[in-house]
VEXMI-286534 format. One record per residue (C-alpha): residue in one letter; x, y, z. Coordinates in steps of 0.02 Angstrom, whole numbers, plus 32768, in hexadecimal, padded with zeros to 4 digits. Layout:
BEGIN
AXYZ
...
% end
This chain:
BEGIN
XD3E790816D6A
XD3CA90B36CB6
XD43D91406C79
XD38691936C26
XD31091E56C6A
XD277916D6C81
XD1CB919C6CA9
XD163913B6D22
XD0D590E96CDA
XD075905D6D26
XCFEC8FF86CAB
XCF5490246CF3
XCEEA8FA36D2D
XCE5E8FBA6CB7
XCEC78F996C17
XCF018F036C86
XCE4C8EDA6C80
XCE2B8EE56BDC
XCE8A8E3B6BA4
XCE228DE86C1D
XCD808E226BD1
XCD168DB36B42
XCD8E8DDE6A9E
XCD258DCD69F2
XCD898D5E698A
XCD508D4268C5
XCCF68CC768A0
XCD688C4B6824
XCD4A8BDB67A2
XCD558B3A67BE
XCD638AAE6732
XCD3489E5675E
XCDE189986745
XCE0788FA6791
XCEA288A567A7
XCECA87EC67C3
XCF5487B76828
XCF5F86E5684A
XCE9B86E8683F
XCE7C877A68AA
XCE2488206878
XCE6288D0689A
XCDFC89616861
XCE6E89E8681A
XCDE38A6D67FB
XCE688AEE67DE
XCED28A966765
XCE9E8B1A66F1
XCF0C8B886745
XCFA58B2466FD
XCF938B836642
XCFB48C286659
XCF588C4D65B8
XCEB38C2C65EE
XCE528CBB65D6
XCE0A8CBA6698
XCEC18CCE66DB
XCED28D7E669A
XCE178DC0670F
XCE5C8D4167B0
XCF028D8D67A2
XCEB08E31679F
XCE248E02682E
XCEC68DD56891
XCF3B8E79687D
XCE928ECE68C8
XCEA58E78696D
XCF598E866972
XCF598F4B6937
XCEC98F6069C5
XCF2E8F276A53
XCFB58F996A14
XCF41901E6A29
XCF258FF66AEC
XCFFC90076B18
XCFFC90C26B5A
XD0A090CD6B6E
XD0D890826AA6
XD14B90F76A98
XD19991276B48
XD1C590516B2F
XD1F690816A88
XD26491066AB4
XD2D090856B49
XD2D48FFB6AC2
XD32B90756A4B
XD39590A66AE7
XD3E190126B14
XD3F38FD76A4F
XD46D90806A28
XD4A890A26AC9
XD50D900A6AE2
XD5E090566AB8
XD690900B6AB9
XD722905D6AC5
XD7CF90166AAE
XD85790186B4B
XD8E790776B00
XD96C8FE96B18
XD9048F8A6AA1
XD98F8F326A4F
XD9198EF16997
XD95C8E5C6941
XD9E58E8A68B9
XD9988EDD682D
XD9CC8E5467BB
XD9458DE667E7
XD8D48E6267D8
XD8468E4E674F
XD8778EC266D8
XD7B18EF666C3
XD7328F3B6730
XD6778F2F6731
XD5EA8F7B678C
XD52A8F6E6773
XD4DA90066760
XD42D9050676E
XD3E690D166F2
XD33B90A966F6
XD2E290606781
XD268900B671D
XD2F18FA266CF
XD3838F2F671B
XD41F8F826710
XD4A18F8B6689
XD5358F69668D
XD5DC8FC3668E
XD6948FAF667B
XD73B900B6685
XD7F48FD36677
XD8398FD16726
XD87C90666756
XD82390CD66F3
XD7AE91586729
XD706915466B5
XD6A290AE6697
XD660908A65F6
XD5B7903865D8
XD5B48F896596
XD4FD8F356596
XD4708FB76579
XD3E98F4465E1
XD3608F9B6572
XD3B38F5364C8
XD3898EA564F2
XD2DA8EBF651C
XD2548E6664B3
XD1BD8EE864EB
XD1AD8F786557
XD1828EF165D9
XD2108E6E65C5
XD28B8E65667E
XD32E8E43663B
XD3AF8E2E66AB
XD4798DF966A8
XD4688D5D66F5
XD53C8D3866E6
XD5D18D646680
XD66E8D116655
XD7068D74661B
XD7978D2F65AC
XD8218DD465EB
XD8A38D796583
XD83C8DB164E0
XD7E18E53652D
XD7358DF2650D
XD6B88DC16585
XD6038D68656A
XD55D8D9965BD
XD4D68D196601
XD42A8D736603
XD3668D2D663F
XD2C98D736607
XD2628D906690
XD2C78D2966FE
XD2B38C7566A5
XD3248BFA66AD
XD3368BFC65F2
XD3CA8C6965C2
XD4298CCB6541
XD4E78CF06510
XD5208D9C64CA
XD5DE8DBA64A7
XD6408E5964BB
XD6D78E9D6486
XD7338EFB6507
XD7A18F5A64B9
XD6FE8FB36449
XD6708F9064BF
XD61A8F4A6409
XD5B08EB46406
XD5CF8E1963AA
XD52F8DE06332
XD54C8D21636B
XD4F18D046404
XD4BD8C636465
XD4098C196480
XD3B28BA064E7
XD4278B866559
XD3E18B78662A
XD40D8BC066D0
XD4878B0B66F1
XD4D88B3A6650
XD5938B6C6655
XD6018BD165C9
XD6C68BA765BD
XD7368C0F6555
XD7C48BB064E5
XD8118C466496
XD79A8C98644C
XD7258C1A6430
XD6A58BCC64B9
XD65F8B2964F5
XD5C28B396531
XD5198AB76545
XD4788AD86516
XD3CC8A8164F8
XD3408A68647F
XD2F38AFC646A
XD2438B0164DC
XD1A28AF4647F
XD13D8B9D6468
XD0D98BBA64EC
XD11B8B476559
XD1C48B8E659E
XD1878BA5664C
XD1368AFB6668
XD1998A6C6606
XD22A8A10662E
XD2E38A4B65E5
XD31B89C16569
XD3A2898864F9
XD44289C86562
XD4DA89CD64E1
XD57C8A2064DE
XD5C38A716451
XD6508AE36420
XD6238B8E63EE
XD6B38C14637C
XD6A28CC96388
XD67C8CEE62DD
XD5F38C7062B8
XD5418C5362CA
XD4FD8BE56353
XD4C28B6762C9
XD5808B4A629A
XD5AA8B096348
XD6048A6C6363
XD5B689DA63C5
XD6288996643E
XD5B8893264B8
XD50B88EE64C3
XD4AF88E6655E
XD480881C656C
XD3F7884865BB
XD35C888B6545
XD2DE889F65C3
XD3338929661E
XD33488DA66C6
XD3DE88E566D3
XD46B894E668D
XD51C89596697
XD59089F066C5
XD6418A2D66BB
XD6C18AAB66CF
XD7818AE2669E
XD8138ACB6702
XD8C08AD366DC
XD89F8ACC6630
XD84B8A39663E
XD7938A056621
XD71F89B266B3
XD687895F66A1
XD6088921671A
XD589889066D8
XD52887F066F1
XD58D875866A5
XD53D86A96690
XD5AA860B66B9
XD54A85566681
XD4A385A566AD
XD4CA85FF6742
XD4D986D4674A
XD55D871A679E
XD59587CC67A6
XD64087F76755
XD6D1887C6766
XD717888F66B2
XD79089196661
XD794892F65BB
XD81B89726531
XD7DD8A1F64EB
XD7EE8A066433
XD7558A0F63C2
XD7898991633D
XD7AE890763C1
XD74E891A6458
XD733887864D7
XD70D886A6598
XD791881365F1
XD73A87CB6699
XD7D487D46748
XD73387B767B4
XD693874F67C7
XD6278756685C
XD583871E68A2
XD4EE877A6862
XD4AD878268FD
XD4388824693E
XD49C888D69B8
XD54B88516972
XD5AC88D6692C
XD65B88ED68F4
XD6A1898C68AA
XD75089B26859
XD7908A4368B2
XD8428A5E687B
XD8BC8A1567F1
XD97689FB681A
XD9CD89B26783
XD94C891C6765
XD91C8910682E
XD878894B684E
XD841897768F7
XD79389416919
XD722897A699E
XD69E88EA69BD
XD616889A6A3B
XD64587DF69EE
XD662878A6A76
XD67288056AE9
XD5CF885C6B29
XD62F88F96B66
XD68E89116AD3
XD75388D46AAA
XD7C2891A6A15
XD813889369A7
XD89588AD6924
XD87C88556872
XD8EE883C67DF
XD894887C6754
XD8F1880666D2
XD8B18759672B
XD80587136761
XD7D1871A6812
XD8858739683E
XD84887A168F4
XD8B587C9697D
XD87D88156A2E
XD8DD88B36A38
XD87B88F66AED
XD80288726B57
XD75888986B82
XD741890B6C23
XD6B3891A6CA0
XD67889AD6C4D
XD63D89C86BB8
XD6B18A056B13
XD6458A8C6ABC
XD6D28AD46A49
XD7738A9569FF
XD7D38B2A69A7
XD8858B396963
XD8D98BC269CA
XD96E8C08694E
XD9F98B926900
XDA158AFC6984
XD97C8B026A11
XD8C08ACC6A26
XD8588B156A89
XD7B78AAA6AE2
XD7258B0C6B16
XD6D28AA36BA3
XD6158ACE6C0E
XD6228A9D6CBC
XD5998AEE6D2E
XD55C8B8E6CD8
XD60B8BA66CB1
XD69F8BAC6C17
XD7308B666C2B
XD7C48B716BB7
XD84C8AE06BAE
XD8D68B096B3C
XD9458A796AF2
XD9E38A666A8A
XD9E789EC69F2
XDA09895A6A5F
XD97489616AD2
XD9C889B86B6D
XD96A8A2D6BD6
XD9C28AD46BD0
XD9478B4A6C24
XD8828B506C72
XD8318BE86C74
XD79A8BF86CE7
XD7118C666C9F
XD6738CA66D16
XD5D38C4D6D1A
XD54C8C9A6CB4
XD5BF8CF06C37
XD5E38C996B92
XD6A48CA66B4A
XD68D8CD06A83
XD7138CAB69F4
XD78F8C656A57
XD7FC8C2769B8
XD89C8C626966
XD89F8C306891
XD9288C84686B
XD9DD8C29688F
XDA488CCC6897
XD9E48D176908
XDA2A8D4D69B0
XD97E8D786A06
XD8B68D5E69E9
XD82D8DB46A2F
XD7988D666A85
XD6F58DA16ADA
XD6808D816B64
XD5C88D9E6B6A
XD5378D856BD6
XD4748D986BE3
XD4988E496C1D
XD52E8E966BE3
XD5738E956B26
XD61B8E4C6AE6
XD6B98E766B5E
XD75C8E636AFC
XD8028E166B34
XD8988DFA6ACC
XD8EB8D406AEE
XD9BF8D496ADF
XD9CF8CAC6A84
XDA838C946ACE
XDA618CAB6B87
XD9A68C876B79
XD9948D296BEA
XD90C8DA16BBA
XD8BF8E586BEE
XD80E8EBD6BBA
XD82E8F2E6B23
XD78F8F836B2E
XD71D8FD36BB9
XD6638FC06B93
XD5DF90606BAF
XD540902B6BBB
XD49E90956C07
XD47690236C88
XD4F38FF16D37
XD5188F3A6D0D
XD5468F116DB2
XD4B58F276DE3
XD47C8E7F6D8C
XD4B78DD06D96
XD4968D1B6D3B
XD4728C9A6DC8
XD48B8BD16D8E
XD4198B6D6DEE
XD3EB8AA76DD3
XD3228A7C6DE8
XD2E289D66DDF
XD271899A6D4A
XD1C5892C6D62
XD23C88846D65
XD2B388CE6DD0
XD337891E6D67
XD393898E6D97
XD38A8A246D0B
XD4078AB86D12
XD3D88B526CF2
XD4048C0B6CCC
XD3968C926D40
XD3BD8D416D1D
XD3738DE76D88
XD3BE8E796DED
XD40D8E486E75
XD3AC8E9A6EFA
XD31D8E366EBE
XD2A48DEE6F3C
XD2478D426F4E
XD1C38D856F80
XD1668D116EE5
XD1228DBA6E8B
XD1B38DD46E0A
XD16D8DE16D5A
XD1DF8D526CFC
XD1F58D1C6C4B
XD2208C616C3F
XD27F8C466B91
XD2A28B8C6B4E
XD2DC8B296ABE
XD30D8A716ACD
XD3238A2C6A32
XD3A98A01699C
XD43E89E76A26
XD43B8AA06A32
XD4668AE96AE1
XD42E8B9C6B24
XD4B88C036B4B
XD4E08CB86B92
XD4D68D376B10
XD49A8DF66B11
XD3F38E2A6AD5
XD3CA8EF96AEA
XD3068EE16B0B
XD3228E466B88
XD3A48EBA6BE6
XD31F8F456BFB
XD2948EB76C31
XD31C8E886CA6
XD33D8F466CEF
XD27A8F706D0D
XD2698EDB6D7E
XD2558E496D20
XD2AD8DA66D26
XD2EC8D366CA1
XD2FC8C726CB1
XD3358BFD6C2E
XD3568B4A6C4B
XD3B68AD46BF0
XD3438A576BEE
XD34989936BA3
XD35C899D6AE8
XD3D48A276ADB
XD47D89F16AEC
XD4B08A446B99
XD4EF89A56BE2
XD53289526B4B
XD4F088DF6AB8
XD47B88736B3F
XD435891A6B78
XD40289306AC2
XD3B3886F6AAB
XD354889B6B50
XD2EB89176AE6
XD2CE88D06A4C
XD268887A69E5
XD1E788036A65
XD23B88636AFC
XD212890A6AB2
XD18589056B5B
XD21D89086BA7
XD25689B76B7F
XD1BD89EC6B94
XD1AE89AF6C46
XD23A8A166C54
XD20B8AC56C22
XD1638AA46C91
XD1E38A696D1D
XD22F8B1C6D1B
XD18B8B806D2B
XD1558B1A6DB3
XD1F88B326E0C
XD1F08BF06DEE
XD16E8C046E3D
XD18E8B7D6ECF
XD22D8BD86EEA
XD1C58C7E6EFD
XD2248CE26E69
XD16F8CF66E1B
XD0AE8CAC6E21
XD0638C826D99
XD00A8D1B6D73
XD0BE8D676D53
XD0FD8CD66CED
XD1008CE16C3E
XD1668C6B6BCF
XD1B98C876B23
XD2168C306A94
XD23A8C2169E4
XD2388BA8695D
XD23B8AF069BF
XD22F8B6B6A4E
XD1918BA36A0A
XD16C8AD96A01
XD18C8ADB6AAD
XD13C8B616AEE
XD09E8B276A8B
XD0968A6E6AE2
XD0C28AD66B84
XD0258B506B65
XCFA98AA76B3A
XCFD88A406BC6
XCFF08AC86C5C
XCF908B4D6C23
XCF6E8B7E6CDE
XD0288B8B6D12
XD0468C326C92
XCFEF8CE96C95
XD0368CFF6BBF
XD09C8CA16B44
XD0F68CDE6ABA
XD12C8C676A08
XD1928C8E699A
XD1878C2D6900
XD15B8B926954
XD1178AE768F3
XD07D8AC2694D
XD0208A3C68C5
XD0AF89B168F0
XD03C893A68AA
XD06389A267F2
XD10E89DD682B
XD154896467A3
XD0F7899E671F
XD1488A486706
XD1F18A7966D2
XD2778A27674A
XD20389D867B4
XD24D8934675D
XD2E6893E6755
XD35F88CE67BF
XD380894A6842
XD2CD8962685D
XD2A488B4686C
XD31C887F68F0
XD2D5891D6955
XD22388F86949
XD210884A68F2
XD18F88226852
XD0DF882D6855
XD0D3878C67E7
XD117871E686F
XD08F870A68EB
XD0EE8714698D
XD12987C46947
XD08687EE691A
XD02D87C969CC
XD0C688236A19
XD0B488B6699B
XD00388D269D1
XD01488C56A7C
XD060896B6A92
XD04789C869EF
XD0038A6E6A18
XCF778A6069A0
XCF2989DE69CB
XCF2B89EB6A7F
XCEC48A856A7C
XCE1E8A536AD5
XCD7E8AB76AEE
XCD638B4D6B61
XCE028B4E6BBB
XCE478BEE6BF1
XCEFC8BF26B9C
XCF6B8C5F6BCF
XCF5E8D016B6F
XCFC58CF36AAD
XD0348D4E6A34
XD06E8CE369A9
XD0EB8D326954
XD1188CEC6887
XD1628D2967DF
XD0FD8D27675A
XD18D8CE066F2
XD1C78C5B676F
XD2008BC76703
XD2408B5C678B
XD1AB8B636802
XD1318BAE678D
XD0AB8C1B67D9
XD02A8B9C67C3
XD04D8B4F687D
XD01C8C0068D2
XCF7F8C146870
XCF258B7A687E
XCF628B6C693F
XCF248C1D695D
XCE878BF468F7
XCE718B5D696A
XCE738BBB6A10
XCE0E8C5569E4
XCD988BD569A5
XCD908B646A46
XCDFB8BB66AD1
XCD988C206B49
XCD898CCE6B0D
XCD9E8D206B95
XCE5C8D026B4C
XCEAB8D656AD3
XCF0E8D066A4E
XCF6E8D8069CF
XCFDE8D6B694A
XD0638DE5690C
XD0958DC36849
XD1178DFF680C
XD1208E20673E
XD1AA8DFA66E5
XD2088D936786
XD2388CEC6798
XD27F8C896809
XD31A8CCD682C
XD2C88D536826
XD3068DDE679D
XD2C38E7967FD
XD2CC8F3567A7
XD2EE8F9D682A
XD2128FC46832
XD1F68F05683D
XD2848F0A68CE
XD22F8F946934
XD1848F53691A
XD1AE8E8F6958
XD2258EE369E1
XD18F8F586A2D
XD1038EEC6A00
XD15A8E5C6A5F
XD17D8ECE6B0D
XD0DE8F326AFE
XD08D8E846B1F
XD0F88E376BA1
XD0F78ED56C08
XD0398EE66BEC
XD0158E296C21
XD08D8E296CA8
XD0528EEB6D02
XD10F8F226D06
XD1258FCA6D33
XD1BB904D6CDF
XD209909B6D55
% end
């Protein structure tokens, strides 16, 4: 039971009603553009909508806010929600055990920092004090880096050089990709005038001293940042004391188009790069490290693999010149190989492939590794020595998820690791790294009686018979009784799985009633590297089947009907839930998207819709088999004529540079024009966001309330 006091409400039926009455959408302009793909014509009438300088954006944009701020009007109860959200957001508290015994002070960073909110209308500043002192000072003023009055800047990372009390700040404007680097002195708090420019969310900064190596790009063309394609990836070498101009190339991205770049990262003092290689003709991928001197910089190669979609390999740990390497090559499930750093392909298998699949491999203090495995809904932690010999396995529950599991330092005598779920925040434990023993150090106050809820992991089976697991969570007095209002999240693409992790407003959904069920379906990576391949590219149907799959057994299973069912998901979750919405409109009451690309046909043509990692997920529109695929389920053009969709809320930032805002117009332009409108399609903009989403505090609230106001509008849940 909630620790507040809550008022009953119930949404009355007639507000119920109203979504199901005629809505009066705007009538929009339409343009006659035609496109031509292998001989075949597809009228984009809203194409328009892809320059967000035309002069009819501004009055559609407008027309749209209308709807949206009218609905608002109809939730009663705004701020009784309001009031719970806020709730369970600041009434979540830790407090350490008093036997606590903290890692040695030693390795300790030496500063502390804290983000900080002065003014709600801005993101917050940050702050910083020498440990152990009592009074922070303040270090980044948000509202100095602003451009206008209506410019979102937020801190989008830092990296701190303690040895020489500096530390650089990353920053976005309005959430872009596109970034900016600020240094700081420490010891003053005083800005440097040097800063860095066009560098991109994939970008990483390295100190050497105090000087930096850093990549960056060719500087986007005005007007143009949030559509066009990041190009001309170099790395250069960057002092203190001088302008950007003076920089030092080091290394040119081969690859002009921008399709695909290379990364990298310190270790040990030593310099790792990951890149595409050719060999007579053929591409491979490549492990390299690198010297770190300015005046003679070269990439020595110790690894080439296949460039192969799905592959990966990743250097997790240096040990003299052995690298430990956590990989799928060869091994769907995941192995760790050791490689000598000073010779080509000279690979070792330090520990086999298991049944289950390796998630994480971490260095745990000076002479151990420890292997983070899935099996079943659950963690598992298998902790080696050096050699490859099992020295302990530590069980975790199913449904939680076991967090920074990893020990850097090698004088360290303990680490401290957390565990999370849907429904509770982090729990922390402290690991003795000689006995591998460990106890809580904190007990966790929250306003809610978490016992009172539980993660179930349950397998359904797909339209080809596949078995799909998946995470259901609810109270556990919940009945079957098929009447449950249920939110059915999904993702399923890039390899990435779903995993338990806390979220305030999807606890309180959970506490009023409602259920929460998120599959890891084909295309994520919940069952390994093939799991992945099952999703992609001409199976992407696949994952689809999937998420439909889910619903259907939801409501089979008689946790909901589908009058309760509403489904939800972001970015390629916003992809998915689009296809979902086209092709089963009948099996969901509402849908929610959250910066989802719905023109797949045009995906390609925007920022990093081309670049490698994009095609391997969805293929190219200028091979035909890709482009008869592409259409097939692209939410846009699978919208047909008087069809009663489910009822909408498209959610975008206005300054989304990875899936630019351009998808949600002309797909809700597309269904007010030809859905049935007895349906209510809405979309929520939000300025200055993108799409990570760089929320103020305001923007926050509003996408927070808007978002709940909907689902427990569409869905007739009751507060109680």
């Amino acid at each position: 039971m909630l620790r507040f006091i809550i008022i009953t409400f119930i949404i009355s039926a007639s507000t119920f009603a109203n979504a199901q009455k005629k809505q009066d959408y705007p009538l929009t302009p339409k343009d006659a553009t035609v496109d031509v793909y292998f001989d075949e014509k597809i009228e984009d009438p809203y194409q328009w909508m892809e320059n967000s300088e035309d002069i009819r954006m501004s009055d559609w944009l407008d027309e749209q806010t209308k709807i949206t701020d009218k609905i608002k009007k109809r939730y009663t109860k705004w701020w009784m929600l309001r009031s719970q959200i806020a709730t369970m957001y600041h009434g979540v508290r830790t407090k350490e055990i008093s036997s606590y015994k903290e890692k040695e002070d030693s390795l300790k960073s030496k500063y502390e920092f804290d983000l900080k909110n002065f003014n709600s209308s801005r993101a917050a500043d940050l702050v910083y004090r020498v440990r152990g002192q009592k009074n922070y000072r303040k270090l980044v003023r948000i509202k100095d880096f602003m451009l206008d009055k209506d410019d979102n800047v937020i801190i989008t990372n830092r990296y701190l050089n303690e040895e020489d009390n500096l530390i650089a700040i990353e920053m976005s404007h309005n959430g872009g990709d596109w970034r900016e680097v600020y240094f700081f002195n420490l010891l003053t708090g005083d800005l440097f005038e040097s800063k860095l420019s066009n560098l991109r969310a994939s970008s990483n900064v390295i100190w050497q001293g105090r000087d930096v190596i850093y990549d960056s790009y060719d500087e986007a063309e005005a007007g143009r940042e949030l559509l066009d394609k990041a190009k001309g990836q170099k790395l250069y070498y960057h002092k203190l004391e001088d302008n950007q101009s003076q920089d030092k190339l080091l290394y040119q991205n081969g690859d002009t188009s921008g399709t695909n770049r290379f990364s990298y990262f310190k270790l040990n003092e030593k310099l790792f790069f990951k890149h595409y290689y050719t060999v007579r003709g053929t591409i491979y991928r490549a492990l390299s490290v690198a010297n770190i001197n300015p005046e003679s910089f070269y990439l020595t190669n110790f690894l080439l693999y296949p460039n192969t979609p799905g592959l990966y390999v990743s250097v997790e740990e240096l040990f003299g010149n052995t690298a430990i390497l956590n990989t799928n090559w060869e091994a769907t499930n995941g192995r760790v190989l050791s490689a000598d750093i000073t010779e080509l392909n000279k690979v070792s298998e330090l520990i086999g492939e298991y049944d289950i699949l390796l998630t994480n491999v971490n260095k745990l203090g000076k002479d151990k590794l420890a292997c983070i495995y899935t099996d079943k809904g659950k963690n598992i932690a298998l902790i080696f020595n050096m050699s490859g010999e099992l020295l302990r396995k530590i069980d975790f529950p199913e449904g939680k998820q076991l967090n920074y599991f990893y020990e850097n330092e090698d004088n360290a005598t303990h680490t401290d690791f957390c565990v999370s779920s849907f429904f509770h925040p982090k729990i922390w434990y402290q690991l003795n790294l000689s006995d591998l023993t460990f106890k809580p150090t904190q007990v966790l106050s929250v306003p809610y009686k978490v016992e009172t809820l539980e993660t179930r992991y349950i397998n359904y089976k797909s339209k080809d018979g596949t078995e799909i697991p998946m995470y259901i969570s609810c109270l556990k007095d919940t009945k079957l009784d098929g009447s449950n209002p249920t939110l059915l999240r999904g993702y399923g693409g890039y390899g990435t799985t779903i995993v338990p992790s806390f979220d305030e407003s999807l606890t309180l959904w959970l506490l009023h009633g409602g259920i929460i069920a998120v599959p890891n379906i084909r295309g994520g990576g919940a069952k390994g590297s093939d799991w992945g391949l099952a999703g992609r590219g001409l199976n992407k149907q696949v994952a689809i089947d999937d998420f439909i799959a889910a619903a259907e057994y939801l409501i089979s299973e008689k946790y909901t009907n589908k009058n309760k069912l509403a489904i939800n998901g972001g970015s390629h979750g916003g992809l998915l839930v689009g296809a979902a919405y086209t092709q089963r409109p009948e099996l969901f009451k509402a849908a929610i998207a959250d910066a989802g690309a719905f023109d797949m046909l045009r995906f390609s043509k925007f920022t990093v819709g081309s670049v490698n990692t994009n095609l391997n997920e969805f293929g190219s529109v200028d091979n035909k088999e890709d482009y008869l695929n592409l259409k097939s389920y692209s939410p846009l053009h699978n919208i047909k004529e008087n069809v009663s969709y489910p009822n909408l809320m498209l959610i975008t930032g206005k300054e989304d540079d990875r899936v630019p805002p351009l998808h949600s117009y002309k797909f809700l332009a597309t269904l007010q024009e030809k859905g049935s409108d007895k349906s209510l399609y809405s979309l929520l903009l939000i300025d200055g966001a993108g799409h990570g989403g760089a929320l103020n505090n305001q923007d926050f609230e509003k996408l927070i309330l808007y978002k709940y106001a909907f689902l427990f509008d569409q869905l007739d849940v009751k507060i109680d």
